[in-house]
N, C-alpha and C positions, 0 to 999 in steps of 0.2 A: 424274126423268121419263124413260118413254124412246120413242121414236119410230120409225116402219117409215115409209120412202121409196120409192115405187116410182114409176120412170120407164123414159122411153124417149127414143130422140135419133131424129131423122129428118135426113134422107132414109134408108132403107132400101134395105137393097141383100142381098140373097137367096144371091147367091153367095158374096161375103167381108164380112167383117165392117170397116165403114167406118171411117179414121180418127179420127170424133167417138164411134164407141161403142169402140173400142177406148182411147181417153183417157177415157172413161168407166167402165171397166171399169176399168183400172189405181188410179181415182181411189177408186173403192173394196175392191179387191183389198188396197188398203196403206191406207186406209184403220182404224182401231179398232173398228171395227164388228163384232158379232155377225151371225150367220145369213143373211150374203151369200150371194143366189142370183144368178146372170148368166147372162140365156138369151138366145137371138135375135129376139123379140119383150117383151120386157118383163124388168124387174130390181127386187131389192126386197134392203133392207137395212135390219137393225134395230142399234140401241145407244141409249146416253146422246144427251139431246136436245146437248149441245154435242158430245158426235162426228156427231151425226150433221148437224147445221146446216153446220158447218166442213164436210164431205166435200160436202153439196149445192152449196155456196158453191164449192167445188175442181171438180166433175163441171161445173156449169153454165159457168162460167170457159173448163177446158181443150177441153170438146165444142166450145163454140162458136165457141174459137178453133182447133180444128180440124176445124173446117166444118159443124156441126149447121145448119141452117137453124129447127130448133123441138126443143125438150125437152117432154116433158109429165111436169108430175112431181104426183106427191100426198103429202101429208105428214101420216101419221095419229098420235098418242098413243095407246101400246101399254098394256092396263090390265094389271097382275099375273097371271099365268096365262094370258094370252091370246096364242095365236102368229097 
């Protein structure tokens, strides 16, 4: 099976990029993941459902203990063909 993750961490901050998305980022950067996108409002990542649970499980972790206040994330299952 495989799955597309797409979140975001808050607080927001427009200037630089805050320490819980930047441990967000790294967490999927090294993560095993296919078709990593990383933007300034929103991030999505697809692979196998156990890479990609393991990295949610690593991104919610590291954000939060680097000061996220709120994650929103979605967790969809990707059918054959579909990006």
């Amino acid at each position: 099976m495989r799955l597309r993750v797409e979140f975001t961490t808050e607080p927001f901050d427009l200037d630089e990029a805050p320490p819980h998305a930047v441990a967000a980022r790294e967490v999927l950067q090294t993560a095993a993941l296919d078709a990593v996108d990383v933007g300034p409002f929103g991030n999505t990542a697809e692979g196998g459902a156990d890479q990609v649970l393991t990295a949610v499980d690593a991104l919610l972790r590291k954000s939060l203990a680097a000061g996220a206040t709120r994650v929103s994330l979605q967790v969809n299952v990707v059918g054959e063909g579909e990006k």
